[in-house]
VONU-247055 format. One line per field, with one value per residue: residue number from 1; x, y, z of N, C-alpha, C in turn. Coordinates in nm, 2 decimals. Example, Ala and Ser with C-alpha at 12.3 -4.5 7.8 and 13.67 -1.06 7.14 Angstrom:
// VONU-247055
i	1;2
n_u	1.32;1.28
n_v	-0.57;-0.22
n_w	0.78;0.71
ca_u	1.23;1.37
ca_v	-0.45;-0.11
ca_w	0.78;0.71
c_u	1.32;1.29
c_v	-0.33;0.00
c_w	0.78;0.79
END
This chain:
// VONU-247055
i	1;2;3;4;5;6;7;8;9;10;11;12;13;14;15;16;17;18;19;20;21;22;23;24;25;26;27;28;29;30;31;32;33;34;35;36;37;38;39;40;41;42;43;44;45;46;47;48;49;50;51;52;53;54;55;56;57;58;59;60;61;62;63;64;65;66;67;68;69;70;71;72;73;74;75;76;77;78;79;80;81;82;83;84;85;86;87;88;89;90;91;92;93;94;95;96;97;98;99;100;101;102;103;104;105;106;107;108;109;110;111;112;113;114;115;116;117;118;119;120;121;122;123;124;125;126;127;128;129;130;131;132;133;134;135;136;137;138;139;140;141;142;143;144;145;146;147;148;149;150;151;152;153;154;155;156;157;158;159;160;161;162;163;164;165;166;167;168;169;170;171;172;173;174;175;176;177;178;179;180;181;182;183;184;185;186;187;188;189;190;191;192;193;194;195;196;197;198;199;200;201;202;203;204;205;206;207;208;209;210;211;212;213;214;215;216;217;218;219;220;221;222;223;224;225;226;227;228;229;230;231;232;233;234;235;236;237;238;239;240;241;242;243;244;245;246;247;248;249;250;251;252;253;254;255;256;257;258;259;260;261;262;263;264;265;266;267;268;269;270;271;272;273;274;275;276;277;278;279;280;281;282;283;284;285;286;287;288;289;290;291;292;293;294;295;296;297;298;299;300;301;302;303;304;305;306;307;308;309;310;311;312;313;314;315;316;317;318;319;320
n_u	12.16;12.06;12.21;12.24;12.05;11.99;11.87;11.57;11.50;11.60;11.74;11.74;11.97;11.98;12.16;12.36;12.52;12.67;12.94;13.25;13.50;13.78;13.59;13.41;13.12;13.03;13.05;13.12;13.43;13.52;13.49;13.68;13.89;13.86;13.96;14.17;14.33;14.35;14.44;14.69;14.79;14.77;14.98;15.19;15.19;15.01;14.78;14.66;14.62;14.59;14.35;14.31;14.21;14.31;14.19;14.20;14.23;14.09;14.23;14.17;13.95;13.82;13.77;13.51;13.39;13.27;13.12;12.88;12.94;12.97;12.72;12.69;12.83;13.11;12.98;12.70;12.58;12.33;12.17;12.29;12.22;11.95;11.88;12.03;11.78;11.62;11.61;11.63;11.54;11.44;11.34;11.14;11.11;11.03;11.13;11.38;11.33;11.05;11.19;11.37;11.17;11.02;11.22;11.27;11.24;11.09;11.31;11.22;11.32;11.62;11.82;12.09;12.33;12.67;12.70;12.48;12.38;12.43;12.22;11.97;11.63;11.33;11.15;10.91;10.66;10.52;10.62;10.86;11.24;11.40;11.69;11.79;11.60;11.56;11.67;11.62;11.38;11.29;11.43;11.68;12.03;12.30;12.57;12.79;13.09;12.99;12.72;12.55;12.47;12.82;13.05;13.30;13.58;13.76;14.01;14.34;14.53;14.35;14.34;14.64;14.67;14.50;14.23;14.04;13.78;13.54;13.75;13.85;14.08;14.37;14.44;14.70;14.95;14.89;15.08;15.26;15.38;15.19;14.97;14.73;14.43;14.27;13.99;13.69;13.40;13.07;12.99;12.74;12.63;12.65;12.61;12.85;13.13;12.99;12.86;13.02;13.15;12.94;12.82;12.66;12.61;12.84;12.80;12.68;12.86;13.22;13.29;13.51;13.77;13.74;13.85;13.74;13.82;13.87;13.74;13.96;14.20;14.23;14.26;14.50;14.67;14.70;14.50;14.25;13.91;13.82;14.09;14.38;14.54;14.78;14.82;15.02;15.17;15.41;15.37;15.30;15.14;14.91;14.70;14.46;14.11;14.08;13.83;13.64;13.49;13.35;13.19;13.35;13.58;13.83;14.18;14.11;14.08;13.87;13.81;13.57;13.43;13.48;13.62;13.76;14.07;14.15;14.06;14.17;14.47;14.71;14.66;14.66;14.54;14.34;14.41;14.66;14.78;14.72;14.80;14.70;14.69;14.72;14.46;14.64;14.45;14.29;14.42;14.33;14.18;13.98;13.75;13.39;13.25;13.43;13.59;13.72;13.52;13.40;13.36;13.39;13.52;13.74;14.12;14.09;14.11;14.15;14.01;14.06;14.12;14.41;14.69;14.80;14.90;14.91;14.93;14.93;14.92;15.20;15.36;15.60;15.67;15.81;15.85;15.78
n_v	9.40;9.31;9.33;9.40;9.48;9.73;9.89;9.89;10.01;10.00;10.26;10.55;10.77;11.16;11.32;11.56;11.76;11.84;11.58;11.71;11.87;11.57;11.42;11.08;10.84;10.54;10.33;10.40;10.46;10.20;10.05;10.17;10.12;9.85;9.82;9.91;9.76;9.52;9.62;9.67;9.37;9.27;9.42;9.31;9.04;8.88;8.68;8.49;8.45;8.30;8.36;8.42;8.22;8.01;7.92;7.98;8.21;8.48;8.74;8.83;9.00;9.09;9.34;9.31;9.13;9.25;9.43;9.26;9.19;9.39;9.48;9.72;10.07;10.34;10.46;10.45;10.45;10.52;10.30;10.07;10.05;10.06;9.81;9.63;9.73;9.59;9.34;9.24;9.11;9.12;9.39;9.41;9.61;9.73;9.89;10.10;10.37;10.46;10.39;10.61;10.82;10.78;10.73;10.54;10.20;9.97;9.65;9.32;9.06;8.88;8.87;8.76;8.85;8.74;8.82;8.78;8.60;8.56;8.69;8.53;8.53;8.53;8.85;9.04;9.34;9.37;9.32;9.29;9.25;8.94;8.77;8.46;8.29;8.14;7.92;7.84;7.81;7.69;7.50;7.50;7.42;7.55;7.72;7.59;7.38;7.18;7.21;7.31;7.54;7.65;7.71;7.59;7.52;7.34;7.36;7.36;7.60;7.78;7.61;7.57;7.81;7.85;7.95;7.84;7.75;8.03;8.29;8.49;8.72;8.93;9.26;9.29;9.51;9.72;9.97;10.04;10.05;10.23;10.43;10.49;10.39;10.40;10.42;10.42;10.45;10.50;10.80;11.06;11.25;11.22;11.04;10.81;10.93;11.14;11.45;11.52;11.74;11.93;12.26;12.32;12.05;12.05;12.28;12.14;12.03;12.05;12.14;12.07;11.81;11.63;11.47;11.28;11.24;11.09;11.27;11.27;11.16;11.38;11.58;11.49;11.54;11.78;11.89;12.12;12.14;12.18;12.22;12.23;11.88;11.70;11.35;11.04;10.76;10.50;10.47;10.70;11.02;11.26;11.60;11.73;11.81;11.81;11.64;11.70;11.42;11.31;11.07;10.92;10.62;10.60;10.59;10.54;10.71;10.87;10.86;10.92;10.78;10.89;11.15;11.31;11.34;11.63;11.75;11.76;11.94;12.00;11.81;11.51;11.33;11.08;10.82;10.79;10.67;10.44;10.08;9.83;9.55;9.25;8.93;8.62;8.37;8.48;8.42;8.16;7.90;7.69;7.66;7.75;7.89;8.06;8.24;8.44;8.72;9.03;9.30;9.10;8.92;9.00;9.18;9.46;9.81;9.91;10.06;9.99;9.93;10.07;10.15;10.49;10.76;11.08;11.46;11.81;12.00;12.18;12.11;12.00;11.74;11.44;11.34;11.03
n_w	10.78;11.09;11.39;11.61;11.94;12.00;11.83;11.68;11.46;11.07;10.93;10.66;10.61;10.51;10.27;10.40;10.28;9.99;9.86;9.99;9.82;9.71;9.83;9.81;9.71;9.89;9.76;9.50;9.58;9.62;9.38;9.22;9.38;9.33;9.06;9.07;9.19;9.03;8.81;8.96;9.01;8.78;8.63;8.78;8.74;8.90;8.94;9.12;9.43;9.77;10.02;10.39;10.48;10.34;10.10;9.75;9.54;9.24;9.08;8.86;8.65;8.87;8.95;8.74;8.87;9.11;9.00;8.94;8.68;8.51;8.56;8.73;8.79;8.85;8.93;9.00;9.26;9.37;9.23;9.34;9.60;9.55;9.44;9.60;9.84;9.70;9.71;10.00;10.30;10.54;10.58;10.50;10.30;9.97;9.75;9.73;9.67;9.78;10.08;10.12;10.14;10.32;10.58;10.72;10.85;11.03;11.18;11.02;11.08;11.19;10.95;10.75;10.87;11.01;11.20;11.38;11.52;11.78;11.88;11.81;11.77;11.76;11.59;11.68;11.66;11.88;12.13;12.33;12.25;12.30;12.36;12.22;12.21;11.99;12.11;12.39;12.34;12.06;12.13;11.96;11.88;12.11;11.93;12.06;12.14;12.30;12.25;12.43;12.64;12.74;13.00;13.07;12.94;12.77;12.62;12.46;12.51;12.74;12.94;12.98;13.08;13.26;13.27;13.19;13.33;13.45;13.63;13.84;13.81;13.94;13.79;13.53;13.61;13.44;13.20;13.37;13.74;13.89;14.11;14.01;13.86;13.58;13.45;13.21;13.04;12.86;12.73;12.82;12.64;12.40;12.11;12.06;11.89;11.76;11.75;11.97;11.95;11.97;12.05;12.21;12.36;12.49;12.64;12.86;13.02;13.13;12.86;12.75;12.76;13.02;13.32;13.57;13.91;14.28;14.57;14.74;14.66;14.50;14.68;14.81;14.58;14.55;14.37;14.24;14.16;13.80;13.73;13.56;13.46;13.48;13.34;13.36;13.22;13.18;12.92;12.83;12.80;12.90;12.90;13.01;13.19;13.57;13.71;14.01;14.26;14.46;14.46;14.32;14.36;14.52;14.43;14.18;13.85;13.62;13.23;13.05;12.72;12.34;12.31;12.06;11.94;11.89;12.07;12.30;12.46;12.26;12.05;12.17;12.32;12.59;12.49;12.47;12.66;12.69;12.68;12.58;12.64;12.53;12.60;12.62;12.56;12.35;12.15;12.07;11.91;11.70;11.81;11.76;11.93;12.08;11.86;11.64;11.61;11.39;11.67;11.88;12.09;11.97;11.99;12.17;12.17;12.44;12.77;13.01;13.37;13.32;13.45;13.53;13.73;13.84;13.82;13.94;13.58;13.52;13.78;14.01;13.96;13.89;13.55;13.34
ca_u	12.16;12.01;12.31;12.25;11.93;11.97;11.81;11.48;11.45;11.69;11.72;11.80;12.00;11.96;12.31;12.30;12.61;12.71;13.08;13.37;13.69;13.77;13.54;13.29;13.05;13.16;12.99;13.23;13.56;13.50;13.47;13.82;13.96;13.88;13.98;14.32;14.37;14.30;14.53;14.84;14.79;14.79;15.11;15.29;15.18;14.99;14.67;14.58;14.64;14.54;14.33;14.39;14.16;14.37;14.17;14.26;14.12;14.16;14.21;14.14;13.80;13.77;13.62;13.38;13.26;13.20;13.00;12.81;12.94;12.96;12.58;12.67;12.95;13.14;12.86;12.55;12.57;12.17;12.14;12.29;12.11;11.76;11.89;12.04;11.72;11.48;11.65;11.66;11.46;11.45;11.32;10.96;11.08;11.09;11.12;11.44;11.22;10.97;11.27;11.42;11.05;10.97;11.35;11.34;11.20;11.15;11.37;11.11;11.40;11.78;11.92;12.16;12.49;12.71;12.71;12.32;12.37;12.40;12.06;11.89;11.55;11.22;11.14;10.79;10.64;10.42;10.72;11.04;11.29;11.46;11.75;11.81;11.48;11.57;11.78;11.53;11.17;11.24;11.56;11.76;12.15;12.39;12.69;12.98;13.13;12.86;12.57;12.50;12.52;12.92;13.14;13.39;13.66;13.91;14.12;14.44;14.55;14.29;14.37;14.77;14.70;14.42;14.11;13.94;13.62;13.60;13.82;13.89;14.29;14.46;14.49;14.82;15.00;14.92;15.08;15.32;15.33;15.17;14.92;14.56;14.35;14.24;13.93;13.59;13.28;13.00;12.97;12.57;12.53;12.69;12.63;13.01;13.15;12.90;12.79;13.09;13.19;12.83;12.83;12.53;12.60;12.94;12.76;12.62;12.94;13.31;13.36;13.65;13.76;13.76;13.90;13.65;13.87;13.84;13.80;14.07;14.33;14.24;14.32;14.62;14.75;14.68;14.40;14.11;13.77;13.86;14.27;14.46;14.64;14.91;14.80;15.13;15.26;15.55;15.36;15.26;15.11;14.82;14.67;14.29;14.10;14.00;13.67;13.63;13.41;13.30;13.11;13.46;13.64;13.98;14.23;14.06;14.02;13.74;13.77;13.42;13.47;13.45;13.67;13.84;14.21;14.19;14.02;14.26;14.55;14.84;14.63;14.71;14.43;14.41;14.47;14.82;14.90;14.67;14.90;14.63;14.76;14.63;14.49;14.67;14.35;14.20;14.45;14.30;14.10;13.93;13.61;13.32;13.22;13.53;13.71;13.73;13.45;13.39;13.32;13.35;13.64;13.89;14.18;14.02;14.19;14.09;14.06;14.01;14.31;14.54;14.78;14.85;15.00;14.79;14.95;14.87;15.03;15.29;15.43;15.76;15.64;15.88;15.77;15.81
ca_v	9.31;9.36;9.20;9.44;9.48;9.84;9.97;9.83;10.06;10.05;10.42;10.62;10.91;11.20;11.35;11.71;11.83;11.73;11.55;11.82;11.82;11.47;11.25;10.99;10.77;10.44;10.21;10.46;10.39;9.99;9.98;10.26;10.01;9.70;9.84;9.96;9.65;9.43;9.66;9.63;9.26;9.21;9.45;9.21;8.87;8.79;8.64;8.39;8.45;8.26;8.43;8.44;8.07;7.93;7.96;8.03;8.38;8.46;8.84;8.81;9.01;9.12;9.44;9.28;9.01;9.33;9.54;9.20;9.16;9.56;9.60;9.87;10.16;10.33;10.63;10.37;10.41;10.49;10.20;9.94;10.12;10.01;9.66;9.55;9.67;9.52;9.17;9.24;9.00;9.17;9.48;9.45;9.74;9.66;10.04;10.22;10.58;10.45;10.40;10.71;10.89;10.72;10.77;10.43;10.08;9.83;9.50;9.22;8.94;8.94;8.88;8.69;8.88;8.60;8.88;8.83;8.45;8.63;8.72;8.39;8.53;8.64;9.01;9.11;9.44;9.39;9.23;9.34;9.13;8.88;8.71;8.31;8.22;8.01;7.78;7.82;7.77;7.60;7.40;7.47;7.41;7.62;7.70;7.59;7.26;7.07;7.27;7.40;7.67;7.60;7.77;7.48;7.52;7.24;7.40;7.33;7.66;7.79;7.51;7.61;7.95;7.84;8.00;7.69;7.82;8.18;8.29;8.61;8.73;9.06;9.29;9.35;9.66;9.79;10.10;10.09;10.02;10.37;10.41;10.51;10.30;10.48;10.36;10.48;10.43;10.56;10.92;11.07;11.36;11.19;10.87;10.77;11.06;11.20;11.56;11.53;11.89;12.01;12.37;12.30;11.96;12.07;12.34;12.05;11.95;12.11;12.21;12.00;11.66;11.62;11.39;11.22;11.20;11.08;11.37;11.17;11.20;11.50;11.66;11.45;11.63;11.94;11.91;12.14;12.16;12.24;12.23;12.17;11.83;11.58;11.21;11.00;10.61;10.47;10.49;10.86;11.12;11.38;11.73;11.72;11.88;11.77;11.67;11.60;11.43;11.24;10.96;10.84;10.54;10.67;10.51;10.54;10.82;10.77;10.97;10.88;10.80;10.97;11.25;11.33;11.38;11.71;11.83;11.77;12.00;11.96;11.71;11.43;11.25;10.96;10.68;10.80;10.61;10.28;10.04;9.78;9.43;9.10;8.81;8.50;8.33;8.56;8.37;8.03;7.88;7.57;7.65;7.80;8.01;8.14;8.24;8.61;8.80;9.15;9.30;8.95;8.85;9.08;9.24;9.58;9.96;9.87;10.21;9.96;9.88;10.12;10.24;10.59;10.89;11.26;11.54;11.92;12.06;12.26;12.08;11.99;11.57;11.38;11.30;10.91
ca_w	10.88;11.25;11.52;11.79;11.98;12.04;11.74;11.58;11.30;10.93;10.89;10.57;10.64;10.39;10.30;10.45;10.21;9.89;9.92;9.98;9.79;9.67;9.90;9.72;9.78;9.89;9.66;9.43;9.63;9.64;9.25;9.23;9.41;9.28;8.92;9.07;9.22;8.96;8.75;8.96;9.00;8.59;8.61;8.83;8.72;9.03;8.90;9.19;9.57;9.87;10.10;10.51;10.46;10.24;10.00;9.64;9.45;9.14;9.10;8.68;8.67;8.99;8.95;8.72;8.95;9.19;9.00;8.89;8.54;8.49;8.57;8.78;8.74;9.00;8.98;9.04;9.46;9.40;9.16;9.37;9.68;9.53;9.40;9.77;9.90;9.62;9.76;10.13;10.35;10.70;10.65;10.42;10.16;9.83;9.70;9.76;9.67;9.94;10.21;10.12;10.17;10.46;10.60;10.87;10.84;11.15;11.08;11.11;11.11;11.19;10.85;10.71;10.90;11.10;11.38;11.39;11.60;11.94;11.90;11.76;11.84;11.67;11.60;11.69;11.66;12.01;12.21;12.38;12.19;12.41;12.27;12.21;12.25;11.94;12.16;12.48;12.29;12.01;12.12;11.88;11.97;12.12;11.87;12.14;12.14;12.36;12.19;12.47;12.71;12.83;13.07;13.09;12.79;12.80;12.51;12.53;12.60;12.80;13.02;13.02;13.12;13.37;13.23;13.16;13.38;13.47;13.75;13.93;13.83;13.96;13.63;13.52;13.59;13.23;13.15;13.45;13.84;13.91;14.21;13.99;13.79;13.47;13.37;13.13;12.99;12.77;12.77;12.83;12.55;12.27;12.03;12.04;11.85;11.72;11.82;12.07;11.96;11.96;12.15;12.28;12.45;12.52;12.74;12.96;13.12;13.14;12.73;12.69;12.80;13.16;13.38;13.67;14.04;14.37;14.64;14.84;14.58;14.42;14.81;14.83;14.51;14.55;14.27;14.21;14.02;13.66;13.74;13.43;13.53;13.36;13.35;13.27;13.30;13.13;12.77;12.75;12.88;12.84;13.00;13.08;13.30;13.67;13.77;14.13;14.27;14.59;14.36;14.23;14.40;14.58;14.32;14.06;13.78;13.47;13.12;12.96;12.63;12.27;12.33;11.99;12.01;11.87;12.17;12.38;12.42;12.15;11.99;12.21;12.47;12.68;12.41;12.48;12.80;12.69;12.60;12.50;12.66;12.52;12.64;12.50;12.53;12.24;12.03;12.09;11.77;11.70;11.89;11.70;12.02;12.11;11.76;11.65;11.53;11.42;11.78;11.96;12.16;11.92;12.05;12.14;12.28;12.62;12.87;13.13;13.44;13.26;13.59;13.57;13.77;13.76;13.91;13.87;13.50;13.56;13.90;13.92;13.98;13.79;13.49;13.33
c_u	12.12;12.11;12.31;12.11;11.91;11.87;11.67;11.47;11.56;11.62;11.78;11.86;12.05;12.09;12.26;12.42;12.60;12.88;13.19;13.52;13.69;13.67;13.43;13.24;13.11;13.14;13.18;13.35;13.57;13.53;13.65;13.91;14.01;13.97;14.09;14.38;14.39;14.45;14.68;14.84;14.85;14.93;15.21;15.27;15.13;14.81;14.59;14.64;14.53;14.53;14.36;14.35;14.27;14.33;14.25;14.15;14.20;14.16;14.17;13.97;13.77;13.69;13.49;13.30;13.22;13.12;12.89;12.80;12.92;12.84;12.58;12.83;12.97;13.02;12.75;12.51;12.40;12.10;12.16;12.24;11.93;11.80;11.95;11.86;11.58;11.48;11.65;11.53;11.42;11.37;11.14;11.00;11.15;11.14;11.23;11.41;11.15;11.05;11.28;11.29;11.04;11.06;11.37;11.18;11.22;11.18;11.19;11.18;11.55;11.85;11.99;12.29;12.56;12.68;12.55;12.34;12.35;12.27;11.99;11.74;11.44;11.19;11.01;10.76;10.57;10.48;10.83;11.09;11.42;11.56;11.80;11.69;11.46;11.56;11.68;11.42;11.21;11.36;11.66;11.94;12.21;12.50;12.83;12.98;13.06;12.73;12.54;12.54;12.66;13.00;13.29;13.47;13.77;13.99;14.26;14.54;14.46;14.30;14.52;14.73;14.56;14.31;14.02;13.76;13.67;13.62;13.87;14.06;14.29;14.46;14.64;14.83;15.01;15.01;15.21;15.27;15.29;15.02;14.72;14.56;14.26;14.14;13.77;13.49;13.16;12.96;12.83;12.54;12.60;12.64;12.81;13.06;13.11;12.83;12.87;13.17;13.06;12.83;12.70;12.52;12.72;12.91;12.70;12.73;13.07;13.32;13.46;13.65;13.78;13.78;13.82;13.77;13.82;13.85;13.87;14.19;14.34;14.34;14.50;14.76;14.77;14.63;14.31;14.03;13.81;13.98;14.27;14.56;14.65;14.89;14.88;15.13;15.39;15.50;15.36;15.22;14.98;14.76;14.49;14.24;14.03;13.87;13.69;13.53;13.37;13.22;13.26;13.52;13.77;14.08;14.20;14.04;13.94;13.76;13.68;13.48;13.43;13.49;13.77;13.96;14.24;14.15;14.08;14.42;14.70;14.83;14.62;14.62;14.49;14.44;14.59;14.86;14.80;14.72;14.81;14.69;14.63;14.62;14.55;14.58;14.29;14.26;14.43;14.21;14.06;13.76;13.52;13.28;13.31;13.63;13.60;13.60;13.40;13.27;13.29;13.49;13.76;13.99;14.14;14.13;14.12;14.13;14.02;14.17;14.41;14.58;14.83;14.86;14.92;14.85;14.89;14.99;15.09;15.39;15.56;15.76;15.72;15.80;15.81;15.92
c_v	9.37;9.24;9.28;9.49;9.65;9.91;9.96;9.86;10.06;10.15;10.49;10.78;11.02;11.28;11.52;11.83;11.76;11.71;11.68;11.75;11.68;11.34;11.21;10.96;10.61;10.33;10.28;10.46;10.28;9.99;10.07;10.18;9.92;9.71;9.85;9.86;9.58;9.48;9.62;9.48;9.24;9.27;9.37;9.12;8.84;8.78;8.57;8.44;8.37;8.36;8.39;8.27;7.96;7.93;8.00;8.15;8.38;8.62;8.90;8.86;9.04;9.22;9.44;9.19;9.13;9.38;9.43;9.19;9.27;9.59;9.76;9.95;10.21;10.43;10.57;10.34;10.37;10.37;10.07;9.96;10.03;9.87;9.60;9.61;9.58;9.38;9.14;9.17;9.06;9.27;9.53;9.55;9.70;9.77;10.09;10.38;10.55;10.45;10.57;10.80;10.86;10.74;10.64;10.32;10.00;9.69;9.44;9.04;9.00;8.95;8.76;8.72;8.78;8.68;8.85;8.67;8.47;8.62;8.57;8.42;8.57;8.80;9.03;9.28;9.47;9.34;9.32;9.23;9.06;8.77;8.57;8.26;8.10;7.92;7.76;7.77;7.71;7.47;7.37;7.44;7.53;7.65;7.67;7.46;7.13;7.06;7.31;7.48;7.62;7.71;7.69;7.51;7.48;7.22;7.37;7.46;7.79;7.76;7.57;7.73;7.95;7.95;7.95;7.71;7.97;8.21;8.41;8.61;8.92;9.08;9.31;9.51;9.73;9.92;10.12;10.04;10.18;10.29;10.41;10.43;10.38;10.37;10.42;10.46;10.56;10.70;10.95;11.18;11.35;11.06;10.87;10.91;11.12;11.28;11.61;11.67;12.00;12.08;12.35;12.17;12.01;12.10;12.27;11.99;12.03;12.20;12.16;11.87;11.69;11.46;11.34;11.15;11.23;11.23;11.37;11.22;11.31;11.57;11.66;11.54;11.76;12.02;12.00;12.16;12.22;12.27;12.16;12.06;11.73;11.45;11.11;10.85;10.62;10.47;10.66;10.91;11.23;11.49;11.69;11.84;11.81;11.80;11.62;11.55;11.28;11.05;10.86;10.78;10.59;10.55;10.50;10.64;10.75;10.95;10.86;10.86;10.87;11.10;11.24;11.35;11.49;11.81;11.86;11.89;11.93;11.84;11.55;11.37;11.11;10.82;10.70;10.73;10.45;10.22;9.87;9.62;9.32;9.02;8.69;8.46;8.37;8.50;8.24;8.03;7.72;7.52;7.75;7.93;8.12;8.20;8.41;8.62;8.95;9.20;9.20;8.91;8.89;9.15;9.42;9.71;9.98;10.01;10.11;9.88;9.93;10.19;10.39;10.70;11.00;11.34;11.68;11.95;12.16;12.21;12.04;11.82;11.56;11.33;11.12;10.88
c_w	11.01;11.34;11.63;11.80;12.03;11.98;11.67;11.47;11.19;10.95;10.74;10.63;10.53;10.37;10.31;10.37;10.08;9.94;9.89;9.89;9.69;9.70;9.80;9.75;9.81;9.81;9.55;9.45;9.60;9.48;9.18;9.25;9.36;9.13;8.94;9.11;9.15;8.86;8.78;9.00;8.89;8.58;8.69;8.82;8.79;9.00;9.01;9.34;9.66;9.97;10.23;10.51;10.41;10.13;9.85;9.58;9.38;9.16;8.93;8.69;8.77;9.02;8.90;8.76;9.00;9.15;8.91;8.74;8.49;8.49;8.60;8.76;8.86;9.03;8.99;9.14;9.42;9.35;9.27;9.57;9.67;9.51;9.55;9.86;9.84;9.68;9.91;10.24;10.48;10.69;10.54;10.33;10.08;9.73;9.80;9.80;9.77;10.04;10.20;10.20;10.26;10.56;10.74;10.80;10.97;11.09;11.13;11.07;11.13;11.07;10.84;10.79;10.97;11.26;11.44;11.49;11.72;11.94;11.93;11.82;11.68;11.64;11.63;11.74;11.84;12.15;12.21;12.31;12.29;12.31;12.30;12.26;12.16;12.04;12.31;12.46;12.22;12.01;12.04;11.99;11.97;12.02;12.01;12.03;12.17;12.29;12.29;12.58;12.79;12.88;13.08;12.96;12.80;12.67;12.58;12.59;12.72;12.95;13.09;13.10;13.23;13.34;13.18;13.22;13.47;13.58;13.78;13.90;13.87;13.82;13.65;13.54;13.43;13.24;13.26;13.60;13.90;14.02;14.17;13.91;13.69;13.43;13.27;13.13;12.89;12.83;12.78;12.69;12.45;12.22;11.96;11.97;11.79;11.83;11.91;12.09;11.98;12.08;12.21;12.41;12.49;12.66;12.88;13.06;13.12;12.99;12.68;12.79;12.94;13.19;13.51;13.82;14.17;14.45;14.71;14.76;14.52;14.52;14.83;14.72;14.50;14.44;14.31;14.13;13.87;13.67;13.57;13.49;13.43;13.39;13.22;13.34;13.17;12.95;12.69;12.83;12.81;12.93;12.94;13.21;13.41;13.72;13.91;14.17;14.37;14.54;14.29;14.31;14.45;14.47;14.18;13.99;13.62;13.36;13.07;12.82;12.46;12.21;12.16;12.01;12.00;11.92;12.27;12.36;12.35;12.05;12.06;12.35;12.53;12.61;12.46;12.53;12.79;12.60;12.57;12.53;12.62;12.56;12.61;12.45;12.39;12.11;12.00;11.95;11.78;11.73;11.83;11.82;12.11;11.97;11.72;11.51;11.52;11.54;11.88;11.94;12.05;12.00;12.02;12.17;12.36;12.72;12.98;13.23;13.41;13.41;13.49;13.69;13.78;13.88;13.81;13.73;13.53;13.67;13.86;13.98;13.88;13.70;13.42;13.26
END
């Protein structure tokens, strides 16, 4: 499927190890599974279940619906590799061995994914791709309620909780009434956590996780450049190192994100002190353009508005 515009090309990526120790492939897990499942089903009598839908499943056969009536085995990743792309509509290759050779394909449609609706556009090779030009050029409808483009959502709780159209609120004190504002974003010499240990990009910035503060507060604490310092609220706590820096908001401290936890000392980073508050809103349903989809309006682990605390480690600041 293509649902985000980041990328144009399907890529093959060629395995650079064989698997260590126990690991598999995952076609090979899925079918492990299903067989082990299926097993302790029959051993407890539990043949039919309703899924989260309501739905009824049967679980009688289950592994052999997956591997399509036992065409394929759990050791046939490459088999069912070539057969998903002999059938694949998006991306012009009808030859597995040609992908692989070739090692990237441009989509030349979105697919079938549900996440691919955002988009709703054409793909051309000679064109920036601009997304909903469906619903602009050829008029298709909006998926809301109206069909079309709404801001207005006279749910019923929506409505209760006054978020009916979008409105400026104070964040909550997440994490504690503490005086900084912990917040993040995309790191620059990583793809999310990938490479994020590479000695090479490491070399481009501190070496370890750093911490991004005001030169206002740093002063006030008795922070400097590469200090070792303790950033705590009422959930947790973690050691980092200070970055200062004249570019950062007074109140405000930024860890980028991506940082493994096992970079941090004792194992332990800044997930520690985000305590992840939900909107109610997120639990509303009924509405096609507001109801939960993978990466769309889920309850996330939010680094954004978390209140904490940062003194130098070691001080003798109370701790929470």
């Amino acid at each position: 499927e293509w649902y985000t515009p980041l990328a144009p090309f399907a890529h093959v990526t060629n395995a650079a190890v064989d698997p260590p120790g126990q690991a598999k492939p995952e076609w090979e897990i899925m079918v492990l599974l299903a067989e082990k499942l299926e097993e302790q089903a029959q051993a407890r009598g539990i043949n039919v279940f309703k899924d989260a839908q309501g739905i009824r499943r049967s679980l009688k056969g289950f592994a052999r619906r997956l591997t399509f009536g036992g065409k394929f085995t759990a050791g046939d990743h490459e088999r069912v590799a070539e057969a998903i792309t002999s059938v694949s509509r998006h991306t012009g290759v009808t030859s597995w061995n040609a992908f692989k050779e070739k090692g990237f394909q441009r989509f030349s449609s979105l697919g079938a994914h549900p996440g691919s609706f955002g988009n709703a556009g054409d793909l051309r090779e000679d064109q920036t791709f601009v997304p909903q030009t469906w619903r602009t050029q050829k008029k298709l409808p909006w998926p809301t309620l109206t069909r079309r483009i709404q801001f207005y959502i006279d749910h019923p709780l929506y409505m209760e909780l006054g978020e009916e159209l979008p409105a400026h609120k104070d964040p909550p004190t997440s994490g504690g009434d503490y005086p900084l504002v912990m917040t993040g974003g995309h790191n620059r010499h990583s793809v999310h956590g990938f490479f994020r240990t590479n000695p090479i990009t490491l070399a481009l910035e501190h070496g370890e996780p750093a911490m991004w503060i005001s030169t206002a507060d740093a002063r006030a604490r008795g922070i400097g450049e590469h200090d070792l310092v303790r950033v705590y609220n009422d959930i947790g706590e973690f050691l980092v190192r200070a970055k200062v820096s004249p570019a950062v908001r007074p109140g405000q401290v930024i860890v980028y994100h991506a940082w493994e936890n096992y970079q941090f000392r004792g194992g332990i980073g800044h997930r520690n002190v985000i305590p992840t508050p939900m909107n109610p809103v997120e639990t509303a349903g009924g509405y096609f353009h507001i109801q939960h989809t993978p990466a769309i309006l889920q309850p996330g682990h939010n680094d954004r508005d978390t209140r904490v605390e940062v003194v130098k480690a070691g001080s003798s600041a109370a701790a929470p």
